[in-house]
C-alpha positions as a Markdown table, in Angstrom:
| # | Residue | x | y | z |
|---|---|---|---|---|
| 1 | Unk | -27.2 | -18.9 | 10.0 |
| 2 | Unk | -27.7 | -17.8 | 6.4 |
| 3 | Unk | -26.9 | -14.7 | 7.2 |
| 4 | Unk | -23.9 | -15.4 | 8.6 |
| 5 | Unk | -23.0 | -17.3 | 4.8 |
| 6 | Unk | -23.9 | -14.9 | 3.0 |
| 7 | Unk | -21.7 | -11.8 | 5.4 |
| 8 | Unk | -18.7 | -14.5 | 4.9 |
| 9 | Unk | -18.9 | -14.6 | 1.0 |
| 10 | Unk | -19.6 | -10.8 | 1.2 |
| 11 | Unk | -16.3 | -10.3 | 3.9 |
| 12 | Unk | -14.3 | -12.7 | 2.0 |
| 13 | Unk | -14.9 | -11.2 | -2.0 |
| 14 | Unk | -14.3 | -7.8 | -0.4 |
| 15 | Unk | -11.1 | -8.8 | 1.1 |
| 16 | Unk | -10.0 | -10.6 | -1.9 |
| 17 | Unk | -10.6 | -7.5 | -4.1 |
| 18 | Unk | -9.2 | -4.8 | -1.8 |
| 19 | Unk | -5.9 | -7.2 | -2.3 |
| 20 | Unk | -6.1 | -7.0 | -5.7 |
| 21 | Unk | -6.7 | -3.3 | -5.9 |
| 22 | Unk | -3.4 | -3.0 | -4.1 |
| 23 | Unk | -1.6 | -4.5 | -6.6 |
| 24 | Unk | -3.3 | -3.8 | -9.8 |
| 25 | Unk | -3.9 | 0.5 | -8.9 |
| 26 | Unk | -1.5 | 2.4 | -10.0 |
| 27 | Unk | -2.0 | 5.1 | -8.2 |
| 28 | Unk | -0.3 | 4.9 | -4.7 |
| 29 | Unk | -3.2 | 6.9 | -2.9 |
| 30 | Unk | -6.2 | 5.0 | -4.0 |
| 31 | Unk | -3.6 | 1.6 | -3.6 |
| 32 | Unk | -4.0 | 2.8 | 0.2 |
| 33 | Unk | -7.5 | 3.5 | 0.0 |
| 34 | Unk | -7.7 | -0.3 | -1.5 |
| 35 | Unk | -5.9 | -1.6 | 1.4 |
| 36 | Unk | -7.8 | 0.2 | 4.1 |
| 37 | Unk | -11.2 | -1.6 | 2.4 |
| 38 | Unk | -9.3 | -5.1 | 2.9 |
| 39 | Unk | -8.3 | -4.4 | 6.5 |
| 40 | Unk | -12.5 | -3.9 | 7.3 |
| 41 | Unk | -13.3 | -6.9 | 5.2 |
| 42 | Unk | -10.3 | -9.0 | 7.1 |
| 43 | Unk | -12.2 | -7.1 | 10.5 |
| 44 | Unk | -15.3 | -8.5 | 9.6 |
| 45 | Unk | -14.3 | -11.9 | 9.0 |
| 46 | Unk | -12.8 | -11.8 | 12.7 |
| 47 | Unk | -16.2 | -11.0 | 14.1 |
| 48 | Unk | -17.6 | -13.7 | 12.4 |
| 49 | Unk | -15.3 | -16.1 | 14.0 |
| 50 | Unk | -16.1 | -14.6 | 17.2 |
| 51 | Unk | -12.8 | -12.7 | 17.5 |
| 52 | Unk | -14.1 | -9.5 | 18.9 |
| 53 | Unk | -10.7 | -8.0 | 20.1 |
| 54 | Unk | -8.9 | -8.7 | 16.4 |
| 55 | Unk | -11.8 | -7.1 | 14.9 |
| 56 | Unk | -11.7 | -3.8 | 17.0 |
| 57 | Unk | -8.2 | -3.7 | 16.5 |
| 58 | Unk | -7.9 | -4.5 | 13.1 |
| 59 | Unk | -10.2 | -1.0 | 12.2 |
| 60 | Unk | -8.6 | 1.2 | 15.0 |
| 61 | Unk | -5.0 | -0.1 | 15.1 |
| 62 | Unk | -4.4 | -1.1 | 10.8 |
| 63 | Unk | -7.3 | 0.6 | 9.4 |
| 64 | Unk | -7.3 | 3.7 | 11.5 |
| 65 | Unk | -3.7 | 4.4 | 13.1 |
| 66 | Unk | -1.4 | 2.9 | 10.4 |
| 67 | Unk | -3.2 | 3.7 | 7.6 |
| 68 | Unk | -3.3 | 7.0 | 7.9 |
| 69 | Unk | 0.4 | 7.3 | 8.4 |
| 70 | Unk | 0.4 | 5.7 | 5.1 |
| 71 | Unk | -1.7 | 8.1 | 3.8 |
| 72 | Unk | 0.3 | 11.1 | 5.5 |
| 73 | Unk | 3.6 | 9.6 | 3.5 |
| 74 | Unk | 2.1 | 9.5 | 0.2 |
| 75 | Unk | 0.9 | 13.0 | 0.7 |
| 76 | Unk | 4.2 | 13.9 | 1.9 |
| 77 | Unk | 6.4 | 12.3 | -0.8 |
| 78 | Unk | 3.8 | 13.6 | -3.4 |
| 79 | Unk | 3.2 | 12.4 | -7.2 |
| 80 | Unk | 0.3 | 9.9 | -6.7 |
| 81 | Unk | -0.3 | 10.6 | -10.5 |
| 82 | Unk | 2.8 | 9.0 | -11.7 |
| 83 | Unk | 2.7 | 5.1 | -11.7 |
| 84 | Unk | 4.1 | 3.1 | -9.2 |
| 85 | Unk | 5.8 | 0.9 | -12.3 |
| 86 | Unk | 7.3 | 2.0 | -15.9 |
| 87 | Unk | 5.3 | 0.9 | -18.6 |
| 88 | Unk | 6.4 | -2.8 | -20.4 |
| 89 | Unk | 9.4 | -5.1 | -19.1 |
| 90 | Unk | 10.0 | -8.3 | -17.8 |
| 91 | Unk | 8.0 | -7.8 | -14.5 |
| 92 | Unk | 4.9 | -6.6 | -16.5 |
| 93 | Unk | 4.9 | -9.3 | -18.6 |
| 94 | Unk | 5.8 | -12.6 | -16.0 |
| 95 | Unk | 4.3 | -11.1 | -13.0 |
| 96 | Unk | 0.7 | -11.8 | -13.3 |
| 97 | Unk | 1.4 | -14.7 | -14.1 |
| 98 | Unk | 3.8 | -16.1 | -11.5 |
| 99 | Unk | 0.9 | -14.2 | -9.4 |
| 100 | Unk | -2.1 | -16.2 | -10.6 |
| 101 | Unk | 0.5 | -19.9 | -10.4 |
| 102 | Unk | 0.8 | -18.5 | -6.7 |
| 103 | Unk | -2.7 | -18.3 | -5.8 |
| 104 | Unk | -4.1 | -21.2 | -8.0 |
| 105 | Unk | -1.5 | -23.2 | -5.6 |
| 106 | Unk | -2.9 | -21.4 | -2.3 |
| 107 | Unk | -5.8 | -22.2 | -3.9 |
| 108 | Unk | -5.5 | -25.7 | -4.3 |
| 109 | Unk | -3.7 | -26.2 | -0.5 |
| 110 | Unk | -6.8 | -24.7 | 1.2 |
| 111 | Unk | -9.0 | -26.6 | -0.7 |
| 112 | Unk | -7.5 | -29.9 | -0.1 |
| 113 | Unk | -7.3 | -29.1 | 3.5 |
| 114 | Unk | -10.3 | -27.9 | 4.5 |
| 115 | Unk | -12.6 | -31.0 | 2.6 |
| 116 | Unk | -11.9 | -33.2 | 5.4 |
| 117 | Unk | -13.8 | -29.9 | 7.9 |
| 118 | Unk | -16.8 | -29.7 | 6.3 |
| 119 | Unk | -19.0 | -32.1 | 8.4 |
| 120 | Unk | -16.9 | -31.4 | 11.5 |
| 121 | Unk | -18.0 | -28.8 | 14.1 |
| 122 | Unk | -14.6 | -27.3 | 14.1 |
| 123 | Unk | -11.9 | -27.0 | 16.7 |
| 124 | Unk | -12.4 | -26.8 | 19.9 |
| 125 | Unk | -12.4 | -23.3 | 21.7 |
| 126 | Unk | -10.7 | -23.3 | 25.1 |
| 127 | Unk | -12.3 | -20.6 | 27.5 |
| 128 | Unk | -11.5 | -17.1 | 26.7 |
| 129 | Unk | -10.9 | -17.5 | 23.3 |
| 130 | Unk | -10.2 | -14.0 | 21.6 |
| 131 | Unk | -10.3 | -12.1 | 25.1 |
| 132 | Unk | -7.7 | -9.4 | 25.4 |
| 133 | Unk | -5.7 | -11.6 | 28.0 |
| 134 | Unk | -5.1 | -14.5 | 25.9 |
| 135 | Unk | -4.0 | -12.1 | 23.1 |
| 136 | Unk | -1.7 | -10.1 | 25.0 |
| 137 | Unk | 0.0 | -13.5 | 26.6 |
| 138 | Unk | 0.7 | -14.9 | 23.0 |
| 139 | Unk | 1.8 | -11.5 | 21.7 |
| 140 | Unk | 4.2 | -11.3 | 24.6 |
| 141 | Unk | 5.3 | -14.8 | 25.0 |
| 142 | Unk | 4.8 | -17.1 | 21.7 |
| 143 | Unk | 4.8 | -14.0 | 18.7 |
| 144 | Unk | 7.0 | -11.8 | 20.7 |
| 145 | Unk | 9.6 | -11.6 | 17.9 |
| 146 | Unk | 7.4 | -11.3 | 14.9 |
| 147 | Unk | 5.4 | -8.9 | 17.0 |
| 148 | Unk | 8.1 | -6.8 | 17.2 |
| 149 | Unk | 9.5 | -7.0 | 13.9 |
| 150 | Unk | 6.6 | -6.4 | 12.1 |
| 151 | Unk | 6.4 | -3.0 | 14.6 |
| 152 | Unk | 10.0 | -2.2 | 13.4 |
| 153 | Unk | 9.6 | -3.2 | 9.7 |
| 154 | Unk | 6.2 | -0.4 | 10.3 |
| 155 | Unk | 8.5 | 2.6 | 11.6 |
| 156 | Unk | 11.9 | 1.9 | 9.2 |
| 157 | Unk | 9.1 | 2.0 | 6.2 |
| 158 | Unk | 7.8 | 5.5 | 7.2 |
| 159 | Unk | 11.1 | 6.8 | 8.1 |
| 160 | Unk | 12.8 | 5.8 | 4.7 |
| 161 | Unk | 10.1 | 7.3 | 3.1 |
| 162 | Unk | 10.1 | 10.1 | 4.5 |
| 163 | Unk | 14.1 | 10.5 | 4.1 |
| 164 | Unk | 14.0 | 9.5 | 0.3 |
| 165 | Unk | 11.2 | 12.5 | -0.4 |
| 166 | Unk | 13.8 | 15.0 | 1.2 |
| 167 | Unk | 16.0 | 13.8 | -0.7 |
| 168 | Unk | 14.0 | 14.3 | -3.7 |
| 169 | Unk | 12.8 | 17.2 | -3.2 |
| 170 | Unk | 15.9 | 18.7 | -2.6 |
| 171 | Unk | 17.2 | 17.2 | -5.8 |
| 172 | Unk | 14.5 | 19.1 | -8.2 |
| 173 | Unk | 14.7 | 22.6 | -5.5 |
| 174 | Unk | 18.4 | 22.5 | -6.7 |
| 175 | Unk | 16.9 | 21.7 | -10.6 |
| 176 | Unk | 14.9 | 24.9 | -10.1 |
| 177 | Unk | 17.4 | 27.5 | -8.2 |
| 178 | Unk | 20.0 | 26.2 | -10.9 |
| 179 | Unk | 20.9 | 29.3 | -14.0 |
| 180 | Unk | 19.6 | 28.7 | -17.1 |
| 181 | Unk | 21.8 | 29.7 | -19.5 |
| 182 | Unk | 20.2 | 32.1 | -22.0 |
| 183 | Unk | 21.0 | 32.2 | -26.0 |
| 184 | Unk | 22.8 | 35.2 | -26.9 |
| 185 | Unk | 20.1 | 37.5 | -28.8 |
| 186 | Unk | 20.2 | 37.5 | -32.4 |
| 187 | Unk | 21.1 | 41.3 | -34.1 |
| 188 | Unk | 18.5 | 41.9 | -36.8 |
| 189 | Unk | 20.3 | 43.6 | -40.1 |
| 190 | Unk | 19.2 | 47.5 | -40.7 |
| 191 | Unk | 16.6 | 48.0 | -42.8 |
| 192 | Unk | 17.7 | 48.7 | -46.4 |
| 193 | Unk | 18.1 | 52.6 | -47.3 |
| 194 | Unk | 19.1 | 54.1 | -43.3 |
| 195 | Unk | 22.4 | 54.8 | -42.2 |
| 196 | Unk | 22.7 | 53.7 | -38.5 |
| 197 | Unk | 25.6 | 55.2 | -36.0 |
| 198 | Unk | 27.5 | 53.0 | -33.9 |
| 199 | Unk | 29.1 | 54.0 | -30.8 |
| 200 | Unk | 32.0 | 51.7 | -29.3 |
| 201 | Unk | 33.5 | 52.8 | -25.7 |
């Protein structure tokens, strides 16, 4: 039982700081890299409340499949060294803030209403809780259209990414086939004391 606690404080601090690394990195690879550590943190929790299925998919589906189509379009796109946000402004200075009111009022709504479950056993689980079957049938039936719009909200992300690096990358090939135009050399004066001939055509 205290090992379960103490995997449950472990799960939950690493989820909470693979969030945070998300938001806080700058740069957009290891902000991936962030996220995939807070999608095995989020897998573990599931295992700990006997959720099997959400577990295995969370690694192989979000952790494994998605991410590394993430990982593909920052590769693709390219500059992971430049920040994902210009130095100073208005968002710099009021985001973390309106960030930290956010969660201490998440904070404070969890709190308040999970007291009243401490001395409780919980809810009750009907049979075949967390099975494949039961998942599928509210995937399919209850969560069909947020299923599918979070599947939609996946591809037109990848595919606008991909579009705008094209688009970039055409913008600076153009930069680069572009002439420079050239300063006109400068004619040096003779030397003092020699005669020099000049030919004109």
């Amino acid at each position: 039982m205290w090992f379960e606690q103490v995997l449950f404080f472990i799960a939950g601090l690493g989820a909470l700081a693979g969030a945070l690394g998300v938001v806080i990195l700058r740069n957009p690879f290891y902000s991936v890299l962030a996220l995939v550590g807070h999608l095995i943190a989020l897998a573990l929790l599931f295992l700990l409340l006997h959720a099997e299925f959400l577990a295995a998919g969370q690694v192989v589906v979000y952790a494994g499949a998605v991410m590394v189509l993430y990982i593909f379009v920052v590769a693709y796109i390219g500059g992971s060294d430049e920040p994902l946000r210009p130095e100073g402004g208005l968002v710099n200075t009021f985001g973390p803030l309106f960030a930290a009111a956010i969660g201490v009022e998440l904070c404070i709504a969890f709190v308040a209403s999970g007291l009243k479950a401490i001395d409780t056993p919980g809810a009750e689980l009907p049979g075949g809780f967390g099975q494949p079957a039961s998942i599928g049938e509210l995937l399919l039936t209850d969560f069909l259209v947020a299923f599918e719009a979070a599947s939609y909200l996946l591809l037109v992300a990848a595919v606008g990414a991909v579009v705008l690096a094209r688009r970039r990358r055409g913008i600076e090939d153009m930069a680069a086939v572009a002439p420079r135009s050239e300063p006109a050399p400068v004619r040096e004066p003779p030397p003092s004391g020699e005669e020099t001939l000049e030919v004109r055509i």
